[in-house]
C-alpha positions, 0 to 999 in steps of 0.5 A, a space after each residue: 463417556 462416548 456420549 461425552 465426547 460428541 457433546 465435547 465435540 459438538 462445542 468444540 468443532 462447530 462451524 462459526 460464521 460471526 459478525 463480530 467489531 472492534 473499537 478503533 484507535 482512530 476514532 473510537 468508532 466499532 468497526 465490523 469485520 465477518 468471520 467464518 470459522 469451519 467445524 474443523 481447524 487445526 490448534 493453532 490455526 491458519 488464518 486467511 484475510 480476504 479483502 473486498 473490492 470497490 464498493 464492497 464491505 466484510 460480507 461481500 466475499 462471504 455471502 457472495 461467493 461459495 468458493 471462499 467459503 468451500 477452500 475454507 471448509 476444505 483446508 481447514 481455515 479461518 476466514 476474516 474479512 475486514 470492512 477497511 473503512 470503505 473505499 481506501 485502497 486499504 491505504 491510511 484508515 483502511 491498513 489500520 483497520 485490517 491490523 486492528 481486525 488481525 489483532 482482535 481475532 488474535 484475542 479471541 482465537 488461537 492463530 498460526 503466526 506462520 501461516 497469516 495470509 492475503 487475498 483479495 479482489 480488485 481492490 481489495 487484490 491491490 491491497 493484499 500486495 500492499 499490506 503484503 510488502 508493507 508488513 513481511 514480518 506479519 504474513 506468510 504469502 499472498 493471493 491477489 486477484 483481479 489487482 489494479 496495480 503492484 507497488 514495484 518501489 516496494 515489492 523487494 519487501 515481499 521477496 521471501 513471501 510467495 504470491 499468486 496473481 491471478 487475473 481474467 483473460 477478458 480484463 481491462 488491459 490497464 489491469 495486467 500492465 498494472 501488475 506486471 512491474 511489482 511481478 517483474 521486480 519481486 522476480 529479480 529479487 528470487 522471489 516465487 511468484 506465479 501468475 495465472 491468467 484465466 481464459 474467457 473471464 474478465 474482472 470478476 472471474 478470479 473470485 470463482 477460484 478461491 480453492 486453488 487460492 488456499 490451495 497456494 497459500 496454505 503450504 507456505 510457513 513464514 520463517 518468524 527470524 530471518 537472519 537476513 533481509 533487505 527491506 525499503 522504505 518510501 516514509 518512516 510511516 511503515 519502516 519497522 520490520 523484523 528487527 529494525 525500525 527506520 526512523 528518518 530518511 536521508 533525503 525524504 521523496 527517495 527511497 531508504 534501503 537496509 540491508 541487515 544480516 546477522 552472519 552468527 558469532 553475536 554480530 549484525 551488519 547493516 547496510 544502509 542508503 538514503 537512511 539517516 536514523 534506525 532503530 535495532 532490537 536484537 533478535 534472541 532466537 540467533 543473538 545473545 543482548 546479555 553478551 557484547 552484541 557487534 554492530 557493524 555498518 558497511 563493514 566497520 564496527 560501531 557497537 561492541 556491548 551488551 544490549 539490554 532485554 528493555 533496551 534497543 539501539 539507535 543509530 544515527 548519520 555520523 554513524 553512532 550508536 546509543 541505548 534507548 528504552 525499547 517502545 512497542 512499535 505503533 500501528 501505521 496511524 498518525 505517528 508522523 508529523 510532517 506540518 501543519 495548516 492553517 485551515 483545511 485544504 480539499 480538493 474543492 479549494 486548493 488541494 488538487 494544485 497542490 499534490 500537482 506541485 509536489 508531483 512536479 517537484 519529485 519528478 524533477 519536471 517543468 511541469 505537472 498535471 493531476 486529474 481528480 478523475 475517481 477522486 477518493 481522498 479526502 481534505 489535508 486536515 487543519 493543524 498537524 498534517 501526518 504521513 497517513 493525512 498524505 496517503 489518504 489526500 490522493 486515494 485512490 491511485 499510487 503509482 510510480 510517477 511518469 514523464 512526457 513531453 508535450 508542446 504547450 499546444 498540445 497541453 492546452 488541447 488535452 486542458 480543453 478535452 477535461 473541461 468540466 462538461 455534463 458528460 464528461 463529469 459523471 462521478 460515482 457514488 463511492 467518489 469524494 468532492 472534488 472528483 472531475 475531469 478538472 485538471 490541476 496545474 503546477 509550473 503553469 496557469 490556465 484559464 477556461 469557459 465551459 459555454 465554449 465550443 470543444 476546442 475553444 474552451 481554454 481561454 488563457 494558458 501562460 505557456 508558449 504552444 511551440 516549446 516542448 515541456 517535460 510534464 509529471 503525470 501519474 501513471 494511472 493517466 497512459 495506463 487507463 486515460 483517467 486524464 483524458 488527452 486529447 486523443 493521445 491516449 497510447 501515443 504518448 511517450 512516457 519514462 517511469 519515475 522512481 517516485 511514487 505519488 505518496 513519496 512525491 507528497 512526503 518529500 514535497 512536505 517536509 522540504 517546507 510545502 506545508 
């Protein structure tokens, strides 16, 4: 019998480090993800998703770092590391693949809903924070490192869920004022937040520290049924949490609010803002849809009936309520037309102007300028145009837009510092066409000859050069000048916007620029 036992054992309790796939819904292509069990997890167990940085692919983090693999051992967690279809900031394809990685490992093993964790390196510590405040009904906390920037429009998502930020001491200054406005906003929201920096290390220095990573993460349980949260919405592409879906803006560009609670007695009240159409599925851990459920919207009751296992409800501007048959709520993958195209544009032809005109236009401003430094996107595609086709047009960078105010001299002398120049244009090999120093104009035209002299290369602009203009640019160009300006740079007086480049894309879209 005792012999029968340590076999038993030996089956169950082996560590496993797998190279497993899954067949994507984008494509149909398999796509690999890395999965390192230890000898010993609880039943079910917690799962931590570890996301690699630019560059990297799902073995980086594994095969390159003992720490990951020790914290594992040590607290008893499964590890599972996505590919996120390359350079994507975990944006567009690259969330779809880590949701459908998730979902597979579901499949194949039993898993804490609870404990569902975040981490990452570089960008892949930016899109643990984005997945994060994208999806509070799926994870229970998060760990970025090294993380470029933060996503504050949206960081109210993620107040119920703790994070830990760590970075290197030594690192780029842009990185550290990147993370600070999600981390100053989560904190006014309540939420547990703890940032470390680390002494004398630099980019790399946080993924030498995955033990006190799990160390956080694991003693946090995510609560499945709130009965109160308040989640924002940039596009209906990611507006389904917990029990809610937003299905329409107001006014698209701007940010949706909705607060829901359900206070007890069979009741739910919302607060919408900037929110014309949502969705509703009863919660039955708290509500009761075989007896009248009352829906109240800021304090007036719409609804006063029962609502059906099979059902939910809609409720529309106006504000009415109506039943519908429940669907299963889709993956963040084209499920959102916002126009269509003739032909493709990319970055080559057209595109970069483009994506200037709706930065000008969710600004407000007079003008805009959009560099393809680091460019990663890719084309808009031919035919229907989805939100995921916006988010994946601009990569890598989403930010809260910026303002300034800039004679048109001063505009054309930073115009002149970005002309394409042998040593100026040194894409890297993870860049996309299109990547330049090139700047792309809205609200204004230019006209340049790279053989001139610096200082001379502009040769025809249509603005006057004494007037003072208020120009859209993305945050990413005062923070780290991936624009070059003309030695501005950390002298410019900059207001952040309340738009992000992906809202200034989506509103721009559906008011008709496709």
């Amino acid at each position: 019998m005792r012999l029968l036992l340590v076999l038993i054992c030996g089956a169950l309790c082996a560590q496993e480090d797998r190279r497993l796939s899954f067949r994507s819904i984008a494509d149909g292509t398999m796509q690999p993800y890395r999965l390192y069990r230890p000898a010993r997890v609880p039943d079910p167990a917690p799962l931590v998703i570890a996301l690699h940085g630019t560059g990297g692919d799902e073995n980086t983090l594994l095969d390159s770092h003992p720490s990951l693999r020790s914290a594992a051992d040590r607290f008893g967690v499964i590890v599972m590391a996505p590919l996120g279809r390359g350079v994507t900031e975990y944006r567009g394809i690259g969330e779809l693949d880590v949701l459908e990685a998730l979902r597979d490992v579901r499949s194949r093993y039993s898993i804490d809903e609870r404990r569902i964790y975040l981490t990452g390196h570089s960008m892949g510590g930016t899109g643990s924070a984005y997945l994060a405040m994208r999806h509070p009904d799926v994870f229970a906390a998060y760990a970025p490192l090294a993380a470029a920037y933060s996503y504050p429009w949206i960081a109210r998502n993620a107040a119920a869920l703790p994070s830990l930020w760590i970075g290197g001491a030594e690192d780029a200054e842009y990185y550290h004022r990147g993370v600070a406005p999600g981390v100053e906003r989560l904190r006014k929201f309540g939420s547990r937040v703890v940032v470390e920096t680390l002494p004398g290390e630099g980019h790399g220095g946080p993924v030498k520290y995955f033990e006190r990573v799990f160390e956080f993460l694991v003693e946090v349980k995510r609560d499945p049924h709130p009965r109160r949260f308040v989640f924002e919405v940039d596009t209906p592409l990611h507006g389904c949490a917990f029990w809610i879906c937003v299905e329409t803006l107001t006014v698209p560009g701007r940010i949706g609010t909705l607060h829901a609670e359900a206070p007890g007695g069979n009741r739910v009240e919302f607060r919408p803002a900037n929110i014309a159409e949502f969705t509703f599925v009863p919660d039955e851990t708290f509500l009761d849809g075989t007896r009248p459920v009352n829906v109240a919207l800021h304090g007036v009751v719409i609804w006063s009936a029962p609502i059906p296992l099979d059902s939910q409800l809609r409720i529309t501007a106006g504000w009415t309520a109506a039943l519908e048959k429940r669907v299963p709520r889709p993956l963040t993958w084209r499920t959102h037309r916002v126009g269509t195209l003739p032909k493709s544009i990319a970055m080559t032809d057209g595109l970069g102007a483009w994506i200037a005109e709706a930065m000008r236009r969710g600004t407000g401003a007079e003008l805009a300028m959009y560099g393809g430094w680091a460019y990663r996107g890719l084309p808009l595609p031919a035919g229907d145009v989805d939100i995921v086709d916006l988010i994946q047009c601009s990569r890598p960078f989403d930010q809260n837009l910026v303002t300034v105010r800039l004679t048109g001299l001063e505009i054309q002398q930073i115009l002149d510092d970005n002309v394409p120049h042998p040593k100026k244009d040194q894409p890297l090999r993870i860049d996309t066409p299109g990547a330049s120093r090139l700047v792309r104009a809205a609200g204004f035209t230019y006209s340049f000859d790279a053989a001139k002299p610096d200082g001379q290369k502009i040769t025809a602009i249509s603005l006057d050069p004494v007037r003072t203009y208020t120009v859209a640019l993305e945050a990413q160009t005062v923070e780290r000048e991936s624009m070059l300006l003309a030695g501005k740079f950390r002298r410019l007086d900059y207001t952040t916007s309340d738009t992000s480049l992906t809202m200034a894309l989506y509103g721009y879209a559906m008011r008709g620029g496709l």
